[in-house]
N, C-alpha and C positions, 0 to 999 in steps of 0.2 A: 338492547345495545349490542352486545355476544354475536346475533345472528347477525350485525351490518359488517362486525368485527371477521367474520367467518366469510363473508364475498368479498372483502375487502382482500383477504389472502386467496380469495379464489381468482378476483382480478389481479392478482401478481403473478396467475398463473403458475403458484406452490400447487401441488398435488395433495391436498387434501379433502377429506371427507364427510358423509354427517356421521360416520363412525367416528373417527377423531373425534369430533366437535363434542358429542355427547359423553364421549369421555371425558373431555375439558368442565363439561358443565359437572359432571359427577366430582370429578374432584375438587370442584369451589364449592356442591354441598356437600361435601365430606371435609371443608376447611385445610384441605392441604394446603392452600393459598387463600388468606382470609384475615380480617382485622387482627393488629397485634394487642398487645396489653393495653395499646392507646388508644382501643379502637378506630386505629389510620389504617387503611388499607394499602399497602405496598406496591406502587405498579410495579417494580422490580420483581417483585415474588410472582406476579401474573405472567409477566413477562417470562421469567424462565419454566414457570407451568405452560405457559401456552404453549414451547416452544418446544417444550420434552415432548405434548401429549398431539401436539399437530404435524410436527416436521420428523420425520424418518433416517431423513441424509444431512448430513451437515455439510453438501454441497447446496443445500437450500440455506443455509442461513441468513446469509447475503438478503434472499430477495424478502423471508421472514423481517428482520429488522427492519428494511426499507418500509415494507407493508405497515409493520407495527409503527415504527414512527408516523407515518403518512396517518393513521386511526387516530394514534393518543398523542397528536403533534403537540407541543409544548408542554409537553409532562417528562423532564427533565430533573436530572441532579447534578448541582456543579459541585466537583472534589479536588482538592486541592491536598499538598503532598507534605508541607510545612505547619501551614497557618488557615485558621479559618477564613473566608476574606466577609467579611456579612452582605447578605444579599441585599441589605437595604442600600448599601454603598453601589450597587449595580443595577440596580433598576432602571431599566432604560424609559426613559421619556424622548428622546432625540438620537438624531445620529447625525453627526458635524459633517458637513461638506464644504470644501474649502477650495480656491483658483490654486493653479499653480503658483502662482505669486507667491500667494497666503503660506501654502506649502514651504517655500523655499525662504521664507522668514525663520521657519521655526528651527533650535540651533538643538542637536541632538549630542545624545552623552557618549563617552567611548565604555566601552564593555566594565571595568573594575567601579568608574564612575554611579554605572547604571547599577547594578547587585547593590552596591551600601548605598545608594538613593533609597531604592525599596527597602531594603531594612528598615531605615528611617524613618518611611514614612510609615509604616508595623508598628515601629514602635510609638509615633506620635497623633498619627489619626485618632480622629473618637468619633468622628460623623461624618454622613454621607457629603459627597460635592459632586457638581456638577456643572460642564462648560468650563472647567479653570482647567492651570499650565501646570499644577504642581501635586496635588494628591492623588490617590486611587478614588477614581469616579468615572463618568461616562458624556459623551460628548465635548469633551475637550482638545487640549493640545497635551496634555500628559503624558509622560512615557508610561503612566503606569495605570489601567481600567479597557473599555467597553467603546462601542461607536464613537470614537473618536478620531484623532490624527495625530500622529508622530513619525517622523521617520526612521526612527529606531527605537522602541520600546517592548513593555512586556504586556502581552494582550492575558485580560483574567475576565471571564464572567461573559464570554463576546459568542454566539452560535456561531459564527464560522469565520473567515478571513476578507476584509474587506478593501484594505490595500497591501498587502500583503508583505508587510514592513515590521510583524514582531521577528524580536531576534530571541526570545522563548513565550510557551504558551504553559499558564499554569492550571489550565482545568484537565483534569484527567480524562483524555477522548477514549472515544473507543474506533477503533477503524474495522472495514470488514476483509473478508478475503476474497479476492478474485476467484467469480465464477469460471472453472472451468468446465462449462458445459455447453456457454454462451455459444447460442449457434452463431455463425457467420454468418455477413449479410451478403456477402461476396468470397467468392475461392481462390481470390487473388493475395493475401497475404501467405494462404499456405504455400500454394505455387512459387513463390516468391523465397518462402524460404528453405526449400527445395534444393535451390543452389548452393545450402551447407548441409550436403551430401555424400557418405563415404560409404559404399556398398560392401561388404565383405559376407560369406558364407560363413554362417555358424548352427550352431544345432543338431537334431539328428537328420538322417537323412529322408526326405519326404518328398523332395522335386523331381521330377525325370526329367534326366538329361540327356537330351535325344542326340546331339550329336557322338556321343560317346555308344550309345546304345545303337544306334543306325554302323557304327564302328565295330563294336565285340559282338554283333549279329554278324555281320559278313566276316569275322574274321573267323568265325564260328561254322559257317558252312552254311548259313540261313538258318540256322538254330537260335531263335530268339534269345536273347542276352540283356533284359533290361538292367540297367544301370540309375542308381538313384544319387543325388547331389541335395547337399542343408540348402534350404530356404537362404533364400540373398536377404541381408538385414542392413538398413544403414543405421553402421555403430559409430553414428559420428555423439558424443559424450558431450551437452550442455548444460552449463550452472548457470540459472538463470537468477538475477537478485531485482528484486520490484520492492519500490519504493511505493508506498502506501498511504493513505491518509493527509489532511488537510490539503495544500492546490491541487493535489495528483485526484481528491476526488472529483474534479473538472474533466478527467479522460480516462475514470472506472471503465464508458463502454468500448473505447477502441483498445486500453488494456488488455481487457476483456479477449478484445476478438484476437490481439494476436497471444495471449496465453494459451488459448484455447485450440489455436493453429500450432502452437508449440508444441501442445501435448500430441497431438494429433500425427507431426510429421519427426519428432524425436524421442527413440525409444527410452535412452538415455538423456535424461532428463530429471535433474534435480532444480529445487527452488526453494527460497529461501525470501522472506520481507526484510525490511528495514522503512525508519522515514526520515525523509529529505536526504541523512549521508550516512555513511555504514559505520557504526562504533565498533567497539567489543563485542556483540552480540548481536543475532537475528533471530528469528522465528518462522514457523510455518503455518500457524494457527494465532489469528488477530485475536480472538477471544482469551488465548492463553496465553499471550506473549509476555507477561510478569513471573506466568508461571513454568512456562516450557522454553528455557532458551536455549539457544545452540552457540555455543563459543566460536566467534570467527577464526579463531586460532585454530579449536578444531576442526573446520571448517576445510580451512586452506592445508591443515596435515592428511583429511581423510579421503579429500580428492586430489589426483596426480594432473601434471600439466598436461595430460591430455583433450583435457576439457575447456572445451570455449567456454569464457566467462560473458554471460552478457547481460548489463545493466538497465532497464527500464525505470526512466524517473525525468523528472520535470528541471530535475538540477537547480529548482529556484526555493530558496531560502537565504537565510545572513549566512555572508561570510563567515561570520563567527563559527556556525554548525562544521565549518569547515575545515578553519584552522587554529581553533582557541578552543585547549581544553579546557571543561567544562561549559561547553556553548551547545551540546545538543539544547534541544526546546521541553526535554521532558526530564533528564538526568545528569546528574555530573558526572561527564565522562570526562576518565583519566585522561586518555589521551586525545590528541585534536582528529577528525575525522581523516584528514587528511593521512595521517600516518597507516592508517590502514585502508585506506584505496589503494598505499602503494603497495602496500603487502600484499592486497589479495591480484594486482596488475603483476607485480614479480613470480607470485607464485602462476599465473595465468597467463604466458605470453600470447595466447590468442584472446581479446579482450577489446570488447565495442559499448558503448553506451547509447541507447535509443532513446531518444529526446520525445515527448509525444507533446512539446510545447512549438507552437507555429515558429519557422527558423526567422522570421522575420523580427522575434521580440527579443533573439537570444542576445544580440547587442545591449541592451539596455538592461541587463541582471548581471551583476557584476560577481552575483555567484557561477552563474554558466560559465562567464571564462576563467573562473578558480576550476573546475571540472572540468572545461575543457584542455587544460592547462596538464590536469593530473591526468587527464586521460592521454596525453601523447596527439590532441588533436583526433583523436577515433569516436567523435559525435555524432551522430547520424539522427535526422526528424523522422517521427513514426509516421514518414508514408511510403508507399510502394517501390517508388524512385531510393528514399532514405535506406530501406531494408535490404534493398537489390544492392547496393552498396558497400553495406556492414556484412552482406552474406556475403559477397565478394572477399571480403577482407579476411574473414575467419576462415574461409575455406582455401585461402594460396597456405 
């Protein structure tokens, strides 16, 4: 099984070995990863042995995780942050599919409504449902379970977003972090952002500068005089913030390619995640983001306005995330999202948002025009036309 596990990461094109590999195998017969006291065997525990003893860089993590899911596809743990939810209540047998019609019948709760519903039903469930309007179950009209329908609810126990209408998610995700290595498939997003551009000389001196030098030679009597000048650098300074996980993993690869065109054409350059809208807190590392965070406060004190701020994200989730504290989808944040877009747009006068959602759907998400709203109208769609645009903007 091990050795299909091993071309499996070789077809993801991770750089691994039969040296790694034999290491993996030494240490599951040395039991560093190996049945517990119940003798259950932990994919979790493999998981992080496979990952210490095969991957090198933790710029491969990304394609690792994909790999490993794509092996041990459906070998999953659902955690939740409160309450157990029991998995017998989520077993999917169906997944609802309903007309518009049917859709625009169902009458949805407002935000204070929604929170002590769920209580409610925590406290008075004792069995599984399914197909009904009112408990935590799955293929329904519930605001509250799995393959169903609502247009405002809380999604629990569900692999991924299927209309994309919870206003929180209570399984604990993990998301991963943009590869920046991803090659380009084309050299036109870097060329593109080319245009936020500020050249100045800094450094020691290593360039010959011949018109200077062709100058204190003749002024010299033909007595060579070379003259050296710093290397030309563009010190144009971006804080870049990417929105991560659930819709956004729809445009992991053109993220990708322009992250990667980022690092490439800006020396200066910092970055930072969030998902769907920016709270109190970001991170740099998806794996660590509970445990390594960075205070947006700090954030916005340790760099000056000299830096373009520029947003990458889909801008699509509940208004709530937006403007109701306590509405992110994974934490109760004090304050409503919105209060800190302004903050970090006032401390950033030069400040664009790139959309990598087709401009054609932006109409129809009524959280796009909350974000387009705070953003001052500076929305741009992640294509070449969109970026020529936003680069325009940031660079007057």
């Amino acid at each position: 099984m091990l050795i299909d596990f091993f071309y499996t990461l070789r077809a993801a094109k991770l750089p691994v070995s039969v040296k790694e590999f034999l290491v993996l195998l030494e240490a599951l017969k040395a039991n560093v990863a190996g049945p517990n006291s119940d003798d259950a065997f932990k994919i979790d525990d493999f998981y992080y042995l496979a990952r210490t003893t095969m991957v090198k860089d933790e710029k491969h993590f990304d394609k690792f995780d994909r790999a490993f899911g794509a092996y041990f596809k459906g070998v999953e743990l659902i955690a939740d942050f409160t309450k157990e939810v029991p998995l017998e209540w989520l077993r999917k047998n169906l997944e609802l599919e309903l007309s518009p019609e049917e859709k625009a019948k169902i009458d949805k709760l407002g935000w204070d409504e929604l929170m002590e519903t769920l209580k409610k039903r925590f406290e008075e469930q004792k069995e599984r449902h399914e197909g009904g309007s009112k408990w935590i179950g799955t293929g329904g009209t519930s605001p509250f379970g799995a393959n169903g329908y609502n247009p405002q609810g809380i999604r629990i126990g569900q692999e991924k977003s299927r209309n994309k209408s919870a206003v929180k998610v209570w399984d604990k995700r993990a998301y991963q972090d943009y590869d920046d290595s991803q090659e380009l498939g084309t050299r036109n997003i870097k060329v593109t952002l080319r245009r936020l551009r500020k050249f100045a000389r800094e450094g020691s001196a290593e360039e010959l500068d011949l018109p200077d030098t062709i100058r204190s030679t003749a002024a010299n009597a033909g007595w060579l005089d070379i003259k050296m000048i710093p290397e030309r650098h563009n010190n144009v300074k971006v804080l870049l913030l990417m929105d991560v996980g659930g819709t956004m993993d729809e445009h992991i690869a053109r993220v990708e390619e322009m992250f990667s065109a980022a690092k490439a054409e800006f020396k200066h350059l910092e970055f930072y995640y969030f998902h769907n809208c920016v709270y109190d807190f970001m991170w740099k590392n998806n794996k660590r983001r509970f445990a390594e965070k960075f205070s947006t406060l700090d954030i916005i004190r340790k760099y000056n306005k000299d830096y373009k701020l520029i947003f990458i994200g889909d801008a699509t989730m509940s208004p709530y995330e937006i403007l109701q504290p306590g509405g992110s989808v994974e934490y109760n944040n004090a304050e409503a999202g919105a209060e800190w877009l302004q903050r970090l747009t006032n401390a950033f006068p030069k400040f664009a948002w790139i959309n990598p959602e087709p401009q054609g759907v932006w109409q129809y998400r009524q959280s796009i025009a909350v974000i387009q709203q705070l953003m001052a109208q500076r929305m741009y769609p992640l294509t070449l036309r969109g970026l020529e645009e936003a680069m325009r903007l940031l660079s007057k």
